[in-house]
C-alpha positions as CSV (number, residue, x, y, z in Angstrom):
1,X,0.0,0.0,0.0
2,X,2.9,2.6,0.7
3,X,4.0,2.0,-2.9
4,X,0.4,2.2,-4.1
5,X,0.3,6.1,-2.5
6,X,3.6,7.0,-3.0
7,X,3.2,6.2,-6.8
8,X,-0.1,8.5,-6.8
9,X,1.4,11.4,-4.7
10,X,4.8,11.2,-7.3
11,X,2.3,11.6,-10.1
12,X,0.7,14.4,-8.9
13,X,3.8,16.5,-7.4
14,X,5.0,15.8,-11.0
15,X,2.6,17.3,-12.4
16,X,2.6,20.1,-10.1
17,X,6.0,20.4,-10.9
18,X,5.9,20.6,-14.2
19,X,3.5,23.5,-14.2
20,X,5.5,25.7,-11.9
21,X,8.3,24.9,-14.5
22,X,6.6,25.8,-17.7
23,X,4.5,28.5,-16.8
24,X,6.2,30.0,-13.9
25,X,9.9,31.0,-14.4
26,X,10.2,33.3,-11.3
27,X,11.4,33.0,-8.4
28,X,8.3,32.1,-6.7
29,X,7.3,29.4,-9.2
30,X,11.0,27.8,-9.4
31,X,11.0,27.7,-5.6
32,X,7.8,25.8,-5.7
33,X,9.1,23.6,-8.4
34,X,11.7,22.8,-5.9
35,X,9.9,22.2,-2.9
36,X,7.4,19.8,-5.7
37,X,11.2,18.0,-6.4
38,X,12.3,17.8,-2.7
39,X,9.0,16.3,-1.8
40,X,9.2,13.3,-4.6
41,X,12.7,12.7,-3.5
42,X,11.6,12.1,0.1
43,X,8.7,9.8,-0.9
44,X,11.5,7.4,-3.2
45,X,13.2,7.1,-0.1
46,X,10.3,5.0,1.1
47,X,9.5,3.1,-2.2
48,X,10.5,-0.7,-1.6
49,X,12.7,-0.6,-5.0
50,X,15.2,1.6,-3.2
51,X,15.5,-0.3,-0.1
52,X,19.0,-1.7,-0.9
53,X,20.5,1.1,-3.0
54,X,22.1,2.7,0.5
55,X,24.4,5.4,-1.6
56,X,20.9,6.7,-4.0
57,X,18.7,6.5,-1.2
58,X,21.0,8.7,1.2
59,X,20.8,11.4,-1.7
60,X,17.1,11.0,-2.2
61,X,17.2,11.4,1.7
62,X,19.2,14.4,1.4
63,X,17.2,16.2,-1.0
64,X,14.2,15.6,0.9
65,X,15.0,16.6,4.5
66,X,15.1,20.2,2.6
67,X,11.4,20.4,2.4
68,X,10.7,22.5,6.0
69,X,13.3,24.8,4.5
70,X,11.8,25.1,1.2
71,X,8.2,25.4,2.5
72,X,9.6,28.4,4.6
73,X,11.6,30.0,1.6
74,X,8.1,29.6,-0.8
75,X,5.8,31.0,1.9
76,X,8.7,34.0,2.7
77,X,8.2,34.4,-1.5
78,X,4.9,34.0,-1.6
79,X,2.8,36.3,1.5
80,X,6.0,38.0,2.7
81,X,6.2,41.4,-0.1
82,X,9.2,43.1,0.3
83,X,10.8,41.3,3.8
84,X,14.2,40.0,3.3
85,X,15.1,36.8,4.8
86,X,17.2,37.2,8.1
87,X,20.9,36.4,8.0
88,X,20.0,34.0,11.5
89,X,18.2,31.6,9.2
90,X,20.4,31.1,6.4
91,X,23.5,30.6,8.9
92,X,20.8,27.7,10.2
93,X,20.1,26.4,6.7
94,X,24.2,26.0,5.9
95,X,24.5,24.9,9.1
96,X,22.0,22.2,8.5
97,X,22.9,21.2,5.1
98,X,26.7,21.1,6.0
99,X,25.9,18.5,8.9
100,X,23.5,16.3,6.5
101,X,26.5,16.7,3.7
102,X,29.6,16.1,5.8
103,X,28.6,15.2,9.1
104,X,25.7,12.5,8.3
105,X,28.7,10.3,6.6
106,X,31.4,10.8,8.8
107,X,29.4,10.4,11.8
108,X,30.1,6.6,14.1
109,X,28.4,5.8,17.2
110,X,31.0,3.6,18.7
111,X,32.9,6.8,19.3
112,X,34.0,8.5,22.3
113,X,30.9,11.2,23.3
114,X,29.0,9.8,20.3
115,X,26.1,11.1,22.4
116,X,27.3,14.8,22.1
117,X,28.1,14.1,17.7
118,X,25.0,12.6,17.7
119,X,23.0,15.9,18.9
120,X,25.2,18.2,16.8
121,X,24.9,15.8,13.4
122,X,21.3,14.6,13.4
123,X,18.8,16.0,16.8
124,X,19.8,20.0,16.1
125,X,19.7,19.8,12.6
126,X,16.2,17.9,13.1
127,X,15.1,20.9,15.3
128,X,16.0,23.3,12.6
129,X,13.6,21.8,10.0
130,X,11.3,22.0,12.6
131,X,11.7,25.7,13.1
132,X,11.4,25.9,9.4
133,X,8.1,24.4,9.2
134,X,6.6,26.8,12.0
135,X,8.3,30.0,10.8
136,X,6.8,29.2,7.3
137,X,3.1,28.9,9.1
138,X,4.3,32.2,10.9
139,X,4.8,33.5,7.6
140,X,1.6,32.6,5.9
141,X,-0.4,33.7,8.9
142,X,1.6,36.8,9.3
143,X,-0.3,39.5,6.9
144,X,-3.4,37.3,6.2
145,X,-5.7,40.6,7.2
146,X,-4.1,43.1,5.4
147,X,-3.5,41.0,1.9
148,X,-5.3,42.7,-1.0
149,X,-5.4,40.0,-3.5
150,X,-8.2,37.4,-2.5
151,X,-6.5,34.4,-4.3
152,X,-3.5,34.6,-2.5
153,X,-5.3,34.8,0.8
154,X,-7.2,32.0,-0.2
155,X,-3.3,29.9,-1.1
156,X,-2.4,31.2,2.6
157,X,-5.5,29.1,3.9
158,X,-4.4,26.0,1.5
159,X,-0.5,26.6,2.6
160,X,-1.4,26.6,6.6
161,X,-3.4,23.7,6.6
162,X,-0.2,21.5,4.3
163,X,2.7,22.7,6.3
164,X,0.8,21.5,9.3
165,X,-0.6,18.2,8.3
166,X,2.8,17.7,7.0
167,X,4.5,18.5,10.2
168,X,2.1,16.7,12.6
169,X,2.2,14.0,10.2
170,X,5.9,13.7,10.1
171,X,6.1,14.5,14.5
172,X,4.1,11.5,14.3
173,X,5.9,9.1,12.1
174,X,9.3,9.5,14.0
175,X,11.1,12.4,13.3
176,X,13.2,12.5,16.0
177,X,13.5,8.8,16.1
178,X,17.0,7.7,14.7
179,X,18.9,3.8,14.7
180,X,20.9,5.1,17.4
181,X,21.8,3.5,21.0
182,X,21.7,6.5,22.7
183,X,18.5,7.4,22.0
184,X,16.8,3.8,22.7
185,X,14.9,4.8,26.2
186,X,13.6,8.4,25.1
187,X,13.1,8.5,22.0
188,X,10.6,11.0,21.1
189,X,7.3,10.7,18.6
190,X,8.3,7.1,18.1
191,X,6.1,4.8,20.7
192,X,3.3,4.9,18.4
193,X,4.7,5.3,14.7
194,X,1.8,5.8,12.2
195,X,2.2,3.8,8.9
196,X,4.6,4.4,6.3
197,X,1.8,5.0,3.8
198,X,0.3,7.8,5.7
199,X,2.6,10.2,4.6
200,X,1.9,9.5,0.8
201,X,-0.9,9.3,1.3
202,X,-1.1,12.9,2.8
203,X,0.8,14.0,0.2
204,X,-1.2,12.8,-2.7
205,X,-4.3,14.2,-0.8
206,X,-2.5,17.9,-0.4
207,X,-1.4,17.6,-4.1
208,X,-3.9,16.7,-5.4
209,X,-5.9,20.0,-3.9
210,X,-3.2,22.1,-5.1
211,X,-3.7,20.7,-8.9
212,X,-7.4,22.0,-8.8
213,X,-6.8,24.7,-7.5
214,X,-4.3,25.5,-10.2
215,X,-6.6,24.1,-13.0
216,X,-9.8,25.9,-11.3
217,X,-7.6,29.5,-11.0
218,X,-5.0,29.4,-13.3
219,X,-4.7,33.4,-14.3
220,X,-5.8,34.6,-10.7
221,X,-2.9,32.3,-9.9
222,X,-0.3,33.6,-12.4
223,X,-0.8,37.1,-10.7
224,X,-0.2,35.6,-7.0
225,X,3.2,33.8,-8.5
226,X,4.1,36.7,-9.9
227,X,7.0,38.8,-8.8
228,X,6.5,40.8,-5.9
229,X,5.1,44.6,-7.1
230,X,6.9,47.1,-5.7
231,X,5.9,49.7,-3.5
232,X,4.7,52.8,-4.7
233,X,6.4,55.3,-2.9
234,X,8.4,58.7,-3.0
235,X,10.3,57.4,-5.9
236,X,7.8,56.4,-8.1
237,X,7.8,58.2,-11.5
238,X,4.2,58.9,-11.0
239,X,1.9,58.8,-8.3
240,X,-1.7,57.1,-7.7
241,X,-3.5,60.2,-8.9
242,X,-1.9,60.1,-12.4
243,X,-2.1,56.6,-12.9
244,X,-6.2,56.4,-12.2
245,X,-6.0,59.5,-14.9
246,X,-3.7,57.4,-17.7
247,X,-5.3,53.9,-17.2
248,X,-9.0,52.4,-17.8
249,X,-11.1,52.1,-14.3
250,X,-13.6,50.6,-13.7
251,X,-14.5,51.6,-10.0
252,X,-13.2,55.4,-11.3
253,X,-15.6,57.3,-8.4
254,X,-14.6,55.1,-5.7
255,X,-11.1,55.0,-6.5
256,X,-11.6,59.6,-6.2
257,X,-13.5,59.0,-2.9
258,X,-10.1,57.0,-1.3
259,X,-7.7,59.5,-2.4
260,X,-9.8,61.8,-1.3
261,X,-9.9,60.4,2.2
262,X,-6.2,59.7,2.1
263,X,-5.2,63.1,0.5
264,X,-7.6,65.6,1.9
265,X,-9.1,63.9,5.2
266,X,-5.6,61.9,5.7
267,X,-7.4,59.2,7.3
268,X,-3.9,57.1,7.0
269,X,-3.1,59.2,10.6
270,X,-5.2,57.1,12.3
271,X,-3.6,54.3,14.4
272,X,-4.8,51.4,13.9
273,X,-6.4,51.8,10.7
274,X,-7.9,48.5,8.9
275,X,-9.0,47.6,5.7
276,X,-12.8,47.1,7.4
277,X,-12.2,50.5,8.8
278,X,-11.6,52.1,5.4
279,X,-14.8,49.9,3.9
280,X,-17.0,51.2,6.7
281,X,-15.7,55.0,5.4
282,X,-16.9,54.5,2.6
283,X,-19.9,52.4,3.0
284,X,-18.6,49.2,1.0
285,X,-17.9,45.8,1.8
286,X,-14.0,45.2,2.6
287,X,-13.8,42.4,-0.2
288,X,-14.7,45.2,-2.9
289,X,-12.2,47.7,-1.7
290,X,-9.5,44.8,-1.6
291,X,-10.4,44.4,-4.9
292,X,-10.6,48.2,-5.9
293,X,-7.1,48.4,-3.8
294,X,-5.3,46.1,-5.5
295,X,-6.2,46.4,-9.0
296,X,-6.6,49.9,-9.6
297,X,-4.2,51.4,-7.4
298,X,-1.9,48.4,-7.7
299,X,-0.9,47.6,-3.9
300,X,-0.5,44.0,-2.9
301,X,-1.3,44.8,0.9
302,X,-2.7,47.2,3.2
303,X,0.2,48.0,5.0
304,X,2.2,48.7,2.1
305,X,-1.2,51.3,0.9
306,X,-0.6,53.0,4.2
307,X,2.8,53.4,3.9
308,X,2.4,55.1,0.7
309,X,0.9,58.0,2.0
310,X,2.6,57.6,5.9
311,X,5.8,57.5,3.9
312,X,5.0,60.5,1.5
313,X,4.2,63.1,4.5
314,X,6.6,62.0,6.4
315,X,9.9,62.4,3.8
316,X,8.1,66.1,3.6
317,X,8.0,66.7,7.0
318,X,12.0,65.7,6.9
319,X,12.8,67.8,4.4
320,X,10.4,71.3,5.4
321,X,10.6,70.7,9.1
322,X,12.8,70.4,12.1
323,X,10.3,68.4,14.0
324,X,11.3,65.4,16.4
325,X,11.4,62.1,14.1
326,X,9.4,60.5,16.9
327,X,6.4,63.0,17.1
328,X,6.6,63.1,12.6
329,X,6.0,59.0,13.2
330,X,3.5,59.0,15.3
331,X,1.6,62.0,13.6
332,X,1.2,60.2,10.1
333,X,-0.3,57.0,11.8
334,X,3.1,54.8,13.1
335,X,2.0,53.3,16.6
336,X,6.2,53.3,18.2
337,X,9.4,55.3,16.7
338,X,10.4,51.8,15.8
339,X,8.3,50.6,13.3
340,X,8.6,53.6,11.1
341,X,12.3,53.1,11.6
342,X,12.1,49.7,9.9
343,X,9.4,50.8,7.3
344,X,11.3,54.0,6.3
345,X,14.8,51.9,6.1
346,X,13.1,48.7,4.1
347,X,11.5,51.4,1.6
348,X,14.6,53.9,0.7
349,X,17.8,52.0,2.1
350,X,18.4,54.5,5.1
351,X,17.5,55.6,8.3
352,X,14.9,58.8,8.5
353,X,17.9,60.8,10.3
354,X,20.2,59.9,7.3
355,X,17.6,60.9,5.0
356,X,16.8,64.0,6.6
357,X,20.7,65.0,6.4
358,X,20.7,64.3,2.9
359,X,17.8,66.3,1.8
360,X,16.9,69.1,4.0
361,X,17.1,72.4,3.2
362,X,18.2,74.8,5.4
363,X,15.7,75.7,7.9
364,X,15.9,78.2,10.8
365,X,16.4,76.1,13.7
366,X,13.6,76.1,16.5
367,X,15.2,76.0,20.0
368,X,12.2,74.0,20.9
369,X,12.7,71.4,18.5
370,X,14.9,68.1,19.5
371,X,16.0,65.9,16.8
C-alpha cells in the first residue's frame, strides 16, 4: 500500500512540478518547483525498490530533509512582499545542510561522546527543520488581514493547513527517532509510529488540492506567483492620482473618494487603521475595496497602501521641518518610533535621520525642536 500512495502522490507532485516549471519562471514558481522535487525525492526514499540502493537512497534522503526549508523560503516568496530573509536563518540552513553533507557520513556511534556528535549531526539539525516548518506557518499567517489579492489569501488558507498536516504527520511518524543506542529509552514521537503510507498518502491528498486549484484558477494564480510589485512610494515616477488619470477604471468614483480620504481627510493618521475600517468610510464591503485596492491602485497589501501615504508626508515633514522624528511617526499614523524606523529603512535603504541629512534644506532652527 505505501508503494500504491507513493506512486499516486509522485504523479501528482510531478505534475505540479511541471506546471511551476513551464508556466512560472520566477522566483516564486521555481522555488515551488523545488519544494514539488524535494517532496518526490523524500517519498522514493520510502518506495520498496530503493531499499537496498544505501548510496541513491541517502541522496534522495538528502534532497528531501530540505522540504521544511523550502516550505519556509516559498511562503517568505509568496505572502512575505518586500521582507528580506534574516541572516540568523540562512546561517541555520548551511548549518543544516553542512551537517546532512559532511557530518551524516562521517558520523560513528562507537565513538567516544557519540552522544554529544550525535546531537550536533542529526537532533539540532532535526530541530531546525522543525523551526522551518513553524516559521513558514508564521509567515503565511503573518499579513493574512491586510493581503489585497483574494486568491492569495485563499493559497495562505491551503498553505497553513499542508505545512501543518505535514508537520504533525511527520512528529508523528518518528522524526526524531533515529537507529541510534543512545537514543533507545527516550526517543521522542516514536512509541506509536503511524504507517509508512500515511505520509503519501497525505501528500497525494494535499497535491492533489493544489492541482485544482491551479486548473480551477490558473490566471488569478499567475498574478499571485508573480514577482512581488513594488511599493509605490516617494520614488515612483508617478503617483496614484496620475495613474487612475492614464489607465481604464472601472470603479473610477470610488477609487476619487479614497484618495480623497487619504489626501484631503488623511485618514492614514489614524492608528490602527484596517482595511474594514476604510470599507465602513466609505460604506462598501472590505472584499470590494480589496479588490478596488489592488487592481486599480496596484498595492498587494494594506500596510504597504498605508505606507504610501505615511511614507509621503513624512519624507516632507523631513525635508520642510525640524520636527522630532518621533512626534513626525507618530503624527502620520506609526504606533512606536520603531516601526517607522524599519518601514522608512526597508522602503529607501536608510535611516529617517540619514535621509533628513541628505535632503533638508536649510531651515531656521527652532530652539524648541529636539532631533
Amino acid at each position: 500500500m505505501n508503494d500504491v500512495f507513493s506512486i499516486l502522490a509522485i504523479s501528482q507532485l510531478a505534475t505540479v512540478a511541471l506546471y511551476f516549471g513551464v508556466h512560472h519562471r520566477h522566483l516564486s514558481g521555481q522555488l515551488s518547483l523545488l519544494l514539488s522535487v524535494s517532496m518526490i525525492a523524500f517519498i522514493l526514499t520510502g518506495v520498496s525498490a530503493f531499499e537496498d540502493r544505501t548510496a541513491f537512497r541517502f541522496i534522495l534522503s538528502g534532497i528531501g530533509s530540505i522540504v521544511p526549508f523550502l516550505l519556509f523560503l516559498v511562503a517568505h516568496s509568496l505572502f512575505q512582499d518586500q521582507e528580506k530573509i534574516r541572516k540568523v536563518d540562512w546561517l541555520l540552513a548551511v548549518f543544516y545542510i553542512s551537517m546532512r553533507c559532511i557530518g551524516v557520513p562521517l558520523y560513528n556511534p562507537e565513538l567516544e561522546n557519540s552522544g554529544f556528535y550525535f546531537a550536533i549531526i542529526f537532533l539540532i539539525p532535526q530541530l531546525i527543520m522543525v523551526y522551518f516548518s513553524i516559521l513558514a506557518l508564521y509567515s503565511t499567517a503573518q499579513g493574512y488581514r491586510s493581503d489585497l489579492i483574494e486568491g492569495r489569501r485563499q493559497l495562505r488558507v491551503y498553505f497553513i493547513v499542508t505545512v501543518a498536516v505535514i508537520l504533525v504527520v511527520r512528529l508523528g511518524n518518528g522524526l526524531l527517532d533515529f537507529s541510534d543506542p543512545f537514543l533507545e529509552n527516550w526517543s521522542i514521537f516514536s512509541l506509536t509510529p503511524l504507517p509508512n503510507f500515511i505520509f503519501p498518502a497525505v501528500l497525494f491528498l494535499l497535491s492533489m488540492g493544489l492541482s485544482l486549484f491551479i486548473f480551477r484558477d490558473r490566471d488569478e494564480l499567475f498574478d499571485i506567483f508573480s514577482a512581488n510589485q513594488k511599493s509605490i512610494g516617494i520614488k515612483a515616477k508617478k503617483t496614484v492620482s496620475d495613474s487612475i488619470e492614464t489607465e481604464k477604471i472601472d470603479y473610477s468614483d470610488l477609487v476619487h473618494q479614497i484618495i480623497r480620504l487619504m489626501e484631503e481627510d488623511r485618514l492614514y493618521k489614524r492608528h490602527g487603521l484596517t482595511i474594514a475600517g476604510l470599507a465602513s468610510e466609505l460604506s462598501i464591503h472590505d472584499h470590494k475595496l480589496r479588490k478596488i485596492i489592488n487592481r486599480e491602485m496596484k498595492f498587494r497589501n494594506f500596510n504597504q497602501f498605508l505606507n504610501f501615504y505615511r511614507l509621503k508626508e513624512a519624507c516632507e515633514r523631513l525635508r520642510d521641518t525640524n520636527a522630532p522624528i518621533s512626534t513626525i511617526a507618530l503624527d502620520v499614523g506609526y504606533s512606536s518610533l520603531s516601526s517607522f524606523n524599519s518601514v522608512f529603512k526597508t522602503e529607501y535603504g536608510n535611516t529617517p535621520t540619514m535621509y533628513r541629512e541628505g535632503n533638508q534644506a536649510a531651515i531656521p532652527t527652532d530652539p524648541a525642536s529636539n532631533n
